[in-house]
Structure formats: C-alpha cells, structure tokens
C-alpha positions as CSV (number, residue, x, y, z in Angstrom):
1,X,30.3,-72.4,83.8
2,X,29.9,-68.6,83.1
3,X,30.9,-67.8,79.7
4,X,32.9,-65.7,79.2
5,X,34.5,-63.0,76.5
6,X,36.1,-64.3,73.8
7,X,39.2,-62.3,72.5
8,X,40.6,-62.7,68.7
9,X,42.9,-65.3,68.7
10,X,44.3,-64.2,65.1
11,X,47.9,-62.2,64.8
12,X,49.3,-60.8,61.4
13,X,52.5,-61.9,60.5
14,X,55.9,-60.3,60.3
15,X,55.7,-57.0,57.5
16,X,58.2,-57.2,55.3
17,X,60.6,-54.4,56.4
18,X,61.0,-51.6,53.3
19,X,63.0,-49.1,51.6
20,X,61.3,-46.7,53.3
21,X,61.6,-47.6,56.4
22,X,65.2,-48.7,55.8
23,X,65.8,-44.7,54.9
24,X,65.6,-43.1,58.8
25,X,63.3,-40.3,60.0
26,X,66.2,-37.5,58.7
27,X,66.6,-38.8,55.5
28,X,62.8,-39.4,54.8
29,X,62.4,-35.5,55.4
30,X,65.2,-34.7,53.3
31,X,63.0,-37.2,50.7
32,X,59.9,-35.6,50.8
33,X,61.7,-31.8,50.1
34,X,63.2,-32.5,47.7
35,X,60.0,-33.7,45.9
36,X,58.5,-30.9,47.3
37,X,61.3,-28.6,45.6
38,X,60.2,-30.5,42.3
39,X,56.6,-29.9,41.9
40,X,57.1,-26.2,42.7
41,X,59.8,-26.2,39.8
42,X,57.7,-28.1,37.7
43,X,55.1,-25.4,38.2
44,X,57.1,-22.9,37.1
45,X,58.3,-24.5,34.1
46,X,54.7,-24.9,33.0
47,X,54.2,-21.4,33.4
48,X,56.8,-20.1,31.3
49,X,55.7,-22.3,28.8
50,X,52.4,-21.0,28.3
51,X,53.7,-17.0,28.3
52,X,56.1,-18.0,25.6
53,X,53.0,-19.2,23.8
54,X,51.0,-16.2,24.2
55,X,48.4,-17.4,26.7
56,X,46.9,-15.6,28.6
57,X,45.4,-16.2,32.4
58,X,42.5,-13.9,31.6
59,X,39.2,-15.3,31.0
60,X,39.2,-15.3,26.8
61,X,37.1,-13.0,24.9
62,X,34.3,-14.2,23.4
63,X,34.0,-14.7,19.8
64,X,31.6,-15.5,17.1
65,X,30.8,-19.1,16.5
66,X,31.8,-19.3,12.8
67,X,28.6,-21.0,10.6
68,X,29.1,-22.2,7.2
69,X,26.6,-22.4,4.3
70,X,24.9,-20.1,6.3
71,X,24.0,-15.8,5.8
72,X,26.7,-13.6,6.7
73,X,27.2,-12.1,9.6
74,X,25.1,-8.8,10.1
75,X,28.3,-6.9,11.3
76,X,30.1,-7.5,7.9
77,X,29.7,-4.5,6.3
78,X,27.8,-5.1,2.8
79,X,29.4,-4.5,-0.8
80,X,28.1,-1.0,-2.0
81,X,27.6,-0.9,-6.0
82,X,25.3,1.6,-6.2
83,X,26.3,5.3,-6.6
84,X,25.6,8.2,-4.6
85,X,22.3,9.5,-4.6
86,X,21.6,12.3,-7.0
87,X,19.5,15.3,-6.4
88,X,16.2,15.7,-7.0
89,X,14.8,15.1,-10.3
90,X,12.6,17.6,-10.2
91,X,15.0,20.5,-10.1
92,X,14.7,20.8,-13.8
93,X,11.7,20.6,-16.2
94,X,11.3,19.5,-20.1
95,X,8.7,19.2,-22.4
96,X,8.8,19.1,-25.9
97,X,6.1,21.1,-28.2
98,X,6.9,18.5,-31.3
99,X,9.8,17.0,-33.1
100,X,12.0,20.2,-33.1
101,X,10.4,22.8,-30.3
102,X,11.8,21.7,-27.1
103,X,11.2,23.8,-23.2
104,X,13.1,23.6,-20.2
105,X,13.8,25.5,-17.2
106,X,15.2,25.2,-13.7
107,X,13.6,24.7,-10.9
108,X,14.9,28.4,-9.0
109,X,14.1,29.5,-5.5
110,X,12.3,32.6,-4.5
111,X,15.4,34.2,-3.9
112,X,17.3,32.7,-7.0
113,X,14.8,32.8,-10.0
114,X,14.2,30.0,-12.0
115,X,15.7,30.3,-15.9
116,X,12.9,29.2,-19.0
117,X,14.4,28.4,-22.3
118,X,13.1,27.5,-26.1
119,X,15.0,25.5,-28.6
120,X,13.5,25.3,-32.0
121,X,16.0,23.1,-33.6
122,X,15.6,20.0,-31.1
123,X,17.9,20.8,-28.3
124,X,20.9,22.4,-30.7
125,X,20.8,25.5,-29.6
126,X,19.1,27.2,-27.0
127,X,17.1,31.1,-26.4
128,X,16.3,32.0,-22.9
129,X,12.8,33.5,-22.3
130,X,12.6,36.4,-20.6
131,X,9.9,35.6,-18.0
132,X,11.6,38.0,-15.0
133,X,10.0,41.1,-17.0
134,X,6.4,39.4,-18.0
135,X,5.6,38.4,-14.3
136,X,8.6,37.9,-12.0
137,X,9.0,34.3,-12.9
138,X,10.7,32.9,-9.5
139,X,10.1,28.9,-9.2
140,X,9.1,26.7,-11.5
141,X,6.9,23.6,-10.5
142,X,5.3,22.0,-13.5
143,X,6.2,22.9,-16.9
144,X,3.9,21.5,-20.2
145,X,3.6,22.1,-23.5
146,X,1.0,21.6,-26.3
147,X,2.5,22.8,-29.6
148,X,5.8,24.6,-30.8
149,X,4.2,28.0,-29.6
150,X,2.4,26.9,-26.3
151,X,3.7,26.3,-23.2
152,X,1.8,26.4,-19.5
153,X,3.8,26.4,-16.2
154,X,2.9,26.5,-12.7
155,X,5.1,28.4,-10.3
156,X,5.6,31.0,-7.9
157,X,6.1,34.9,-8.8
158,X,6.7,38.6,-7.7
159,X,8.0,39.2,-4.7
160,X,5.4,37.6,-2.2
161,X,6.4,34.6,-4.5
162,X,2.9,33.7,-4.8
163,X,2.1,30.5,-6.5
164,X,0.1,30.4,-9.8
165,X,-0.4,29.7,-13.4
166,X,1.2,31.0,-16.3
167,X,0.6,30.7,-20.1
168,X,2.0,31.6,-23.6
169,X,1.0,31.1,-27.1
170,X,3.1,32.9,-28.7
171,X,6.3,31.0,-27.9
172,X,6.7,33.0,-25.0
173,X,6.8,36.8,-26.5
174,X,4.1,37.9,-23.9
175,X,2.4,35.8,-20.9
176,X,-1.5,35.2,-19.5
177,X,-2.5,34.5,-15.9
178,X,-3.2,31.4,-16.4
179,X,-5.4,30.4,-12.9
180,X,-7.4,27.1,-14.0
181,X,-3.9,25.6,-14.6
182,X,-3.6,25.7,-10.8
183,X,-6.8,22.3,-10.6
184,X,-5.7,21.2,-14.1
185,X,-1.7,20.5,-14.0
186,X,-0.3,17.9,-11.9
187,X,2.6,19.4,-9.5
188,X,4.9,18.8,-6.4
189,X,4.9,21.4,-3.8
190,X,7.9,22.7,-2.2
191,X,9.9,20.0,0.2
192,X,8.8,21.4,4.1
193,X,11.6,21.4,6.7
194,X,11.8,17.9,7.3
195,X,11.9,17.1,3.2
196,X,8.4,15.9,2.8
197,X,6.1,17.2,0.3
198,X,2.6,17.0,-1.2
199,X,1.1,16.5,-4.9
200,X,-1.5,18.7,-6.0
201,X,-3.9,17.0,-8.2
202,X,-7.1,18.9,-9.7
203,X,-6.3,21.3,-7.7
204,X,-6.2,19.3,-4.5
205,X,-3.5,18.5,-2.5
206,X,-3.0,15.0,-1.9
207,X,-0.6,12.5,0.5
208,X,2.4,11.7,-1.6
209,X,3.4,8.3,-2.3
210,X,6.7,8.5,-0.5
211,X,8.0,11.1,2.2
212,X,10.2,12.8,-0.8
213,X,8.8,12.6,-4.7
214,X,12.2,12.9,-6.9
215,X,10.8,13.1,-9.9
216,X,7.1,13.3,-11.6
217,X,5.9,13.7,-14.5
218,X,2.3,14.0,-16.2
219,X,0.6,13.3,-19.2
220,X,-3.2,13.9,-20.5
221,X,-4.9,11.6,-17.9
222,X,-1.4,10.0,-15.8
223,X,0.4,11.3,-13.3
224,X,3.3,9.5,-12.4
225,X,5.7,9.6,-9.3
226,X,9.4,8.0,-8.2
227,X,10.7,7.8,-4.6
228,X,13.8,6.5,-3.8
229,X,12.7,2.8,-4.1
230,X,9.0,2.7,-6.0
231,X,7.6,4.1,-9.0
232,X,4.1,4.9,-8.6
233,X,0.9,6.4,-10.4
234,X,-2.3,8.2,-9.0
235,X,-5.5,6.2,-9.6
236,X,-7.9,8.8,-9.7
237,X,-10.8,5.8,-9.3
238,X,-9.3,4.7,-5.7
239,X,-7.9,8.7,-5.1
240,X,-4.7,6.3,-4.2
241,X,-1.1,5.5,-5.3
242,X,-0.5,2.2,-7.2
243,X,3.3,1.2,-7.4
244,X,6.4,-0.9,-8.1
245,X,9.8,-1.4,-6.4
246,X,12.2,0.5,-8.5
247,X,14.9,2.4,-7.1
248,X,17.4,5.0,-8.5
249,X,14.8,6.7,-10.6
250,X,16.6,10.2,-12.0
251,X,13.5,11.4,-14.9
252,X,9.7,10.5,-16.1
253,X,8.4,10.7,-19.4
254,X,4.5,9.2,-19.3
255,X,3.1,8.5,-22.3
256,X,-0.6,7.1,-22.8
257,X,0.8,3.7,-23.2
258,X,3.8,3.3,-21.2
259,X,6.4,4.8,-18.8
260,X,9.7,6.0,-19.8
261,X,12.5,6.5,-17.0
262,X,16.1,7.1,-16.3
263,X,17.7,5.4,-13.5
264,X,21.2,4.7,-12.2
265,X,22.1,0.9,-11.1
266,X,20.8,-0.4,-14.2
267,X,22.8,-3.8,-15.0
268,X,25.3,-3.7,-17.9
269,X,25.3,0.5,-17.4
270,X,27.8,2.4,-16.3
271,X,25.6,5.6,-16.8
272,X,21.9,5.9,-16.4
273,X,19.9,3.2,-18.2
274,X,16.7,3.8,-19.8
275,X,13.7,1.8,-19.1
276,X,10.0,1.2,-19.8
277,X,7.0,0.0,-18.3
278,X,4.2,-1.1,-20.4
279,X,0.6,-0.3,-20.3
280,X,-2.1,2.2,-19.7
281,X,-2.1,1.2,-15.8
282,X,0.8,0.4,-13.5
283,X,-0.1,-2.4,-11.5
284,X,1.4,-4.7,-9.2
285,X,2.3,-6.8,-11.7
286,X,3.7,-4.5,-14.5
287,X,7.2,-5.1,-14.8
288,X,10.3,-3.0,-16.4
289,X,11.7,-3.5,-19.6
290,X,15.8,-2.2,-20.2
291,X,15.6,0.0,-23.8
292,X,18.9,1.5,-23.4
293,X,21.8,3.2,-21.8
294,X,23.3,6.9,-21.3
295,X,26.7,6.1,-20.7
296,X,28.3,9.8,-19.7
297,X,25.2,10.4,-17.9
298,X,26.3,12.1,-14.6
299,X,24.6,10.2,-11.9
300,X,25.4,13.4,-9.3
301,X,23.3,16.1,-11.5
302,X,19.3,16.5,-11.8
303,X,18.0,15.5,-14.6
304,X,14.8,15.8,-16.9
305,X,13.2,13.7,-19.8
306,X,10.9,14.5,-22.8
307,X,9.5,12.6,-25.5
308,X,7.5,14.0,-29.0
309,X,6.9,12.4,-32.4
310,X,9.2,9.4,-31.7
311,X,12.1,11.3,-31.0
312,X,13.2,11.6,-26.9
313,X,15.3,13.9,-25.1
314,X,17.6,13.7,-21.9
315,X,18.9,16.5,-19.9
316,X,21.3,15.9,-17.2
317,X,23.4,18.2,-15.6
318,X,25.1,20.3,-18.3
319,X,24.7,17.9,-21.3
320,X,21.3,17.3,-23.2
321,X,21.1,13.7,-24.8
322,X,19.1,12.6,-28.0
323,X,17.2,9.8,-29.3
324,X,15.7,8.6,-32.6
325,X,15.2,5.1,-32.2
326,X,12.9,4.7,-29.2
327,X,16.1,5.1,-26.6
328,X,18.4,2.1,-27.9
329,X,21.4,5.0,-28.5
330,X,22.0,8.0,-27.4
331,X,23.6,10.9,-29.2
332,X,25.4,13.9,-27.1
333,X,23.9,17.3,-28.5
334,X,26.8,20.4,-28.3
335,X,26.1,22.3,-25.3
C-alpha cells in the first residue's frame, strides 16, 4: 500500500468570545481614538509641567564638577592683602655722617634736578645745598658719607647730563670732581625703556639681580639689592647675586653684620615693618628677623633708610622717622 501524506488530525477548541470582540468594528475605532486623544493630552500636560518648572529643552550648560577638600578653583579670584606697589626705592637717597649729621636728596631727572640737603641736628631741621651753582647737580645715583663734613655722590650734571663723581669736605660749601668714585661706589643706572637696569660695581657694569632693582644700598665691602620678590647681595668671589624671597622691600640699610630693611606686608603692621637679616653673607639659608613697625609709613611714597652710631633713620614720602633703640619704636620728626 502506498503511503501516503499524513495531515494533522489536531483542532483547537472553541475561543472564548471577548469584550472586545463583543464591541463591533465602529465602536472599536471610536475605542482606539479616544486613547489616541489621551496620550496626545497626556503629552501636553507633561509639557506644561516642565516650563512651569523652568526646564529647559536645550542641551544644559556645563558646569564645574564641585570637589571638596580639595584647592580652589583657579577662576576664583584670590583674596588680595597686600597693598599697592610703591615706587621705586631708589628715588631718594640717605646717609648719615654720625649721630647728628644726616644727607639726603632726591633722585631728579635731567630735566628736573635733583635737591641735596644737610641736617645737623639728626633729621630736625633741614638746609638745602646748593649743588645747581657748584656743578649743575641734575640726578643723583648713589649718595655716601664718611663724617659730618664729607659726603660723595654719583650722578649726572651740566647740561649733556653727563654722569660722574662728586665730593665735598667741607659740608658741602664747595665741590671736587670726584672721578675714582665712578669704579669705587656701588650704583643703579637709569631704568631703559622697557624698566630694566644695570648695577655698576668697580666700575663695571653688571646683570642686575632682577629686571627692576627698587632699592640698593652699599656699605664698605656689601652691596645689597631688592626686587620685587628677593633680596639679594653681590658676591664679588662668584661676580654673582646670592638671594632670598622677600617681597615688598621699600629701603636698605647694610651694615657689616647685618641687613636692615623696610617692607610693606609685614604681619601684625599696618605700615611698613622693619626687619633684619643676620650675618656678614646672605645665603640661602639666612632668614629675616621682624625688629619693628612704622605704623603711618605711607606705603605709596619712595622711601630711604640710614643708620649711624646706633641711632636709624626713615624717610618716606614727606615724613622722616627716628630710632634709638635698634628700630623697636619709631618716633615722627616735625617736617
């Protein structure tokens, strides 16, 4: 017998009949409108939801990740204690001939001369010199003095405003050409175009320490220099600059066996606070030591500082400041 095809012999049962079904083509489209109609409303409820809340479609702007117990952020704009820089420090000169015979002058311009003055009752009262008539006195770069009637400067005169040196020993009644001064006397030369400058040691010029020298100041074998954030010395053995991070430096007193400076930012001083480092050498590892403070200093004005026969002077601005117990207090002269 030829086989043949076998067909399924199995048959689902009756479905149960449903609501659905029950409904009728008409009122199953009317159905699926209506739920249509309710998910478009639903949409739009949503929507005006969110715009009451103040969201936005746009993509959302970035924003820093917040950190905690970590640095600042580098945009947050840093707490600024410090005041405004002052003006150079060497705009005015001081040096003191002993206990009671005090110089200064100004720094001038070739066009605006400098002014010399001599105070024999230590810093009272004042007597300008009249340099304009003895040689045409017009800048002043380095101003020293070795006894109550001897003073040396280095500047520039006449009206080439030629730069060289100058000497009196007779408290300034007449004046000598003083050359050698010019490879003896540690001074800055004038700031170029860009506000750079040199030193001029023995006679040579040298690479400052710093693109602009505020203040300097020279003894019998130092020569001392401040920047805006070191203080350095020369080290004639290396022909280099030694130095230490100290910023705000306003004046320089050297002495053979320490520094003497005045500087704003000085913890605790609302002025300019007076400071020493110890030692013959500045090294790397010389550190400052606070001796006092200068309360009504004026931070904005140049300043100058001189020391003789353990008394030191200030001179900032318009006021001239006095000391008699190594810089602890300071007493306001009369101008």
């Amino acid at each position: 017998m030829t086989p043949k095809q076998s067909r399924s012999t199995y048959r689902a049962g009756d479905r149960k009949e449903t609501f659905w079904d029950r409904l009728g083509s008409k009122r199953r489209t009317l159905a699926i409108i209506g739920l249509l109609l309710f998910l478009i409303a639903d949409v739009v409820l949503v929507g005006l939801a969110l715009t009451a809340n103040g969201r936005s479609t746009d993509e959302p702007t970035q924003r820093p990740i917040p950190t905690f117990g970590g640095t600042p952020s580098d945009t947050a704009s840093p707490e600024v204690t410090e005041e405004p820089v002052a003006a150079q420090s060497t705009e005015r000169f001081m040096a003191a001939g002993n206990a009671s015979v005090l110089w200064r002058a100004t720094q001038g311009t070739c066009e605006a001369p400098a002014v010399v003055e001599r105070s024999e009752d230590a810093g009272v009262t004042w007597a300008a010199i009249p340099t304009a008539q003895a040689f045409d006195l017009r800048v002043v770069y380095a101003l020293t003095a070795t006894s109550e009637d001897e003073v040396q400067l280095v500047g520039s005169a006449g009206a080439e405003c030629a730069v060289g040196g100058f000497s009196s020993t007779d408290a300034g009644d007449t004046w000598d050409s003083s050359p050698e001064l010019l490879s003896t006397v540690a001074y800055q030369t004038p700031a170029a175009a860009d506000g750079s400058s040199a030193v001029v040691l023995a006679g040579q010029p040298v690479a400052a320490p710093c693109p602009g020298v505020e203040a300097m100041a020279t003894g019998s074998e130092r020569t001392v220099a401040a920047c805006s954030a070191v203080l350095a010395e020369w080290d004639a053995t290396t022909g280099s600059w030694s130095a230490i991070p100290f910023a705000g430096i306003h004046a320089l007193d050297v002495q053979a066996e320490q520094i003497v400076f005045a500087a704003r930012g000085v913890p605790g001083c609302v002025g300019l606070g007076v400071l020493r480092v110890s030692g013959a050498t500045l090294t790397s590892a010389s550190s400052t030591e606070s001796i006092g403070c200068v309360s009504d200093a004026d931070l904005a004005a140049p300043a100058a500082l001189a020391s003789s026969d353990g008394a030191s002077w200030l001179w900032v601005g318009d006021a001239l400041f006095t000391t008699s117990d190594g810089g602890v207090t300071w007493t306001a002269l009369a101008p």
